[in-house]
C-alpha positions in Angstrom: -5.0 5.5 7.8 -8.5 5.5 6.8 -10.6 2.7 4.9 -12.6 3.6 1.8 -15.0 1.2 0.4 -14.1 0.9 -3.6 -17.1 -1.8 -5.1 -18.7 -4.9 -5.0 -16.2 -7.2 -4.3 -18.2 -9.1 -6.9 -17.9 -6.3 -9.7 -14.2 -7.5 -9.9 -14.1 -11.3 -11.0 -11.0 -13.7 -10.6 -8.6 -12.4 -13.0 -9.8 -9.0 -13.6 -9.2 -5.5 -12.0 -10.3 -2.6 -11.4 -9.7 1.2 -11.6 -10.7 3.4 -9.1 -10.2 6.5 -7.7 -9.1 6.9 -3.9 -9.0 10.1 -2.1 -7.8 11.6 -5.3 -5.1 9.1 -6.4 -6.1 6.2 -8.9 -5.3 2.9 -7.9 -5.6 -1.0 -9.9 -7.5 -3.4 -7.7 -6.9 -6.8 -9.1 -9.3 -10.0 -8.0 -5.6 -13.1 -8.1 -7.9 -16.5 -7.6 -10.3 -14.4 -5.0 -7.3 -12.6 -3.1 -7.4 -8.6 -3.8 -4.4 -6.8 -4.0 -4.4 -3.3 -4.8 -1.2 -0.8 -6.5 -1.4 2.5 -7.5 -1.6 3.2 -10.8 1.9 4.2 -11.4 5.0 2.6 -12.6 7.9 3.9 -10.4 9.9 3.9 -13.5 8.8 6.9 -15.7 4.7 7.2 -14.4 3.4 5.2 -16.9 -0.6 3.9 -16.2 -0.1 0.3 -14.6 -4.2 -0.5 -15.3 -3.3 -0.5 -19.3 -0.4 -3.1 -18.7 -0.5 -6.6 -19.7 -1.4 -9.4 -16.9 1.2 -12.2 -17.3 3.2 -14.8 -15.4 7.0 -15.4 -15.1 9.4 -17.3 -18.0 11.8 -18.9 -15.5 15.2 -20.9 -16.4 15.5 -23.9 -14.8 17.5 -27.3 -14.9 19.8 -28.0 -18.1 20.7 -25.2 -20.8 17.4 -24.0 -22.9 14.6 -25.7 -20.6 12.3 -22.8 -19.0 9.2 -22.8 -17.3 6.1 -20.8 -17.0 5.2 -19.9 -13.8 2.9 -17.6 -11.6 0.2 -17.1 -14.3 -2.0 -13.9 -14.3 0.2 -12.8 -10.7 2.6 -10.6 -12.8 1.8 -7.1 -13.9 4.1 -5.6 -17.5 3.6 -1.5 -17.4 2.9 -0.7 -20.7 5.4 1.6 -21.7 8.2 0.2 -20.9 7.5 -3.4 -20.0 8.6 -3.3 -16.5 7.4 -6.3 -14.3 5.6 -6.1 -10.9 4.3 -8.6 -8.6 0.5 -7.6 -7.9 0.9 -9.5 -4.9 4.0 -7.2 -3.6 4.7 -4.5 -6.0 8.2 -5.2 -6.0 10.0 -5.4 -9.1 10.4 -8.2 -11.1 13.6 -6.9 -13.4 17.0 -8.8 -12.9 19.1 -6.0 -12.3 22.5 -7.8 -14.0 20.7 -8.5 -17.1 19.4 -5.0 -17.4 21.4 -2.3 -19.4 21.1 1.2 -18.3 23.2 4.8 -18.2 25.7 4.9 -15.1 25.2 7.4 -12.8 27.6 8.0 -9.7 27.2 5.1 -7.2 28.2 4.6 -3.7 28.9 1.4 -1.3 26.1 1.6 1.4 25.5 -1.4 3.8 22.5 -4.1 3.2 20.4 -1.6 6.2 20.9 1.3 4.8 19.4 0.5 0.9 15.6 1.1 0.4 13.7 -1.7 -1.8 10.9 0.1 -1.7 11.9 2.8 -4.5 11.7 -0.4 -6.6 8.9 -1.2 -6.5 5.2 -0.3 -7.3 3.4 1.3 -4.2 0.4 -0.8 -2.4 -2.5 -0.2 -0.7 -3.9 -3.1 1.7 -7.4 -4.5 0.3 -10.1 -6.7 1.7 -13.6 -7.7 1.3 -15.8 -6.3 4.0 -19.6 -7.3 3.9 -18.9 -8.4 -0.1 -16.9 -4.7 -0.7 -14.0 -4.3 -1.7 -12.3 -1.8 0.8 -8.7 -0.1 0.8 -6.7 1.2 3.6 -5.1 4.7 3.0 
């Protein structure tokens, strides 16, 4: 893999991103608290843009009936057109599976090895600051 420098890593302030264009695939860079993380700039869901979704956290139950919390503020990324939830840190996918109401398709019993969790989840590219640029791996 090669690294390509992107921009300034001070073009991208804590709490924004950025959109850029990397050996001819668009990626989201976005600043969490200083930390870069970088995703492509596709939801694995239907291909919608992922740099026109909201930035949010995580509503999470907790303790007796009706008491939630907000959590993980501005680390949670909604694609826009169907409001599926990714961790910018990961890219993995923030939807509850047995919550989630879709078609059934045929199925099959595999073994904990042989599923892949990467089909659910957005695809990442490493980032990091060299020399005050933002560079990512590819």
């Amino acid at each position: 893999m090669a690294w390509h420098v992107v921009a300034p890593a001070s073009s991208v302030p804590p709490g924004e991103r950025l959109v850029a264009e990397v050996g001819g695939r668009k990626l989201v860079i976005f600043n969490l608290g200083g930390e870069f993380f970088g995703l492509f700039n596709r939801c694995p869901h239907q291909g919608g843009n992922l740099c026109e979704g909201r930035v949010t956290g995580l509503v999470e139950a907790g303790g007796p009936p009706g008491a939630y919390r907000y959590t993980r503020a501005g680390e949670i990324l909604r694609c826009p057109w169907h409001g599926w939830e990714f961790d910018i840190r990961t890219g993995k996918s923030q939807c509850q599976p047995d919550k989630v109401r879709t078609p059934a398709y045929r199925a099959e019993r595999l073994r904990g090895g042989e599923l892949e969790p990467e089909t659910l989840q957005a695809e990442t590219v490493s980032v990091s600051v060299e020399d005050e640029y933002i560079v990512v791996e590819m």
